[in-house]
Residue, then its C-alpha position, 0 to 999 in steps of 0.5 A: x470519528x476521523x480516520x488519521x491514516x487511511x492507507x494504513x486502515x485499508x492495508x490493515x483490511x488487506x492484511x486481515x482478509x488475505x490471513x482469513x484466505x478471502x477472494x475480495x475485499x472492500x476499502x474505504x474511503x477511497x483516496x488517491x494515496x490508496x489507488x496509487x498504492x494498490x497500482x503497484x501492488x498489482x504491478x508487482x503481482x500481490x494483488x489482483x485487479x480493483x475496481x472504484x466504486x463512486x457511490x457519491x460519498x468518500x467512494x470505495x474499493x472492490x480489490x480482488x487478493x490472490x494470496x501471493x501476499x505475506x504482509x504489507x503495513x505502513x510505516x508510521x510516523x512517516x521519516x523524511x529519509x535522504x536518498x543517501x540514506x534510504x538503502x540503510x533503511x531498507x536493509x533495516x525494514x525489509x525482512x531479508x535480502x532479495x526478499x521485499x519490496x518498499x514503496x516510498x513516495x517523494x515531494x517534488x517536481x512530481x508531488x506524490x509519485x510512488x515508486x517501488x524498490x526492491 
């Protein structure tokens, strides 16, 4: 069976084993979109380090959590929403003012660069 979205797999496994108060969790497949993703969910102190496991296949994740973390989920499908317009859409995503964050990844000169706003 293909697996359509693996960010949103191994946010959803990160959202379970924080709710059943786990120390770790393991993630798999290994993609670059999920490394880049949990980078700056350790920037920003939800969860701790992680650690790439290469096992010769799709490779996997050993993320330790510290349970700083509410809920964190994808947003599917995924919306091209203007520069202009991505302020509107955070007011309507994030649960309340000065609470949140949202990462949104851009096309552009840098394909795929992640940035997080508050």
């Amino acid at each position: 069976m293909v697996r359509m979205n693996v960010l949103a797999d191994a946010l959803k496994s990160i959202n379970n084993a924080e709710k059943r108060g786990k120390r770790q969790v393991l993630i798999r497949p290994c993609s670059k979109v999920i490394v880049r993703f949990l980078t700056v969910m350790m920037k920003h102190g939800y969860i701790g380090e992680f650690e790439i496991i290469d096992d010769h296949r799709a490779g996997k994740i050993v993320v330790n959590l510290t349970g700083r973390l509410n809920k964190c989920g994808v947003i599917s499908p995924r919306f091209d929403v203007q520069l202009k317009d991505l302020e509107k859409w955070q007011n309507n995503l994030l649960p309340s003012r000065q609470f949140g964050h949202s990462a949104t990844r851009h096309l552009g000169p840098r394909t795929g660069a992640c940035h997080c706003h508050a």
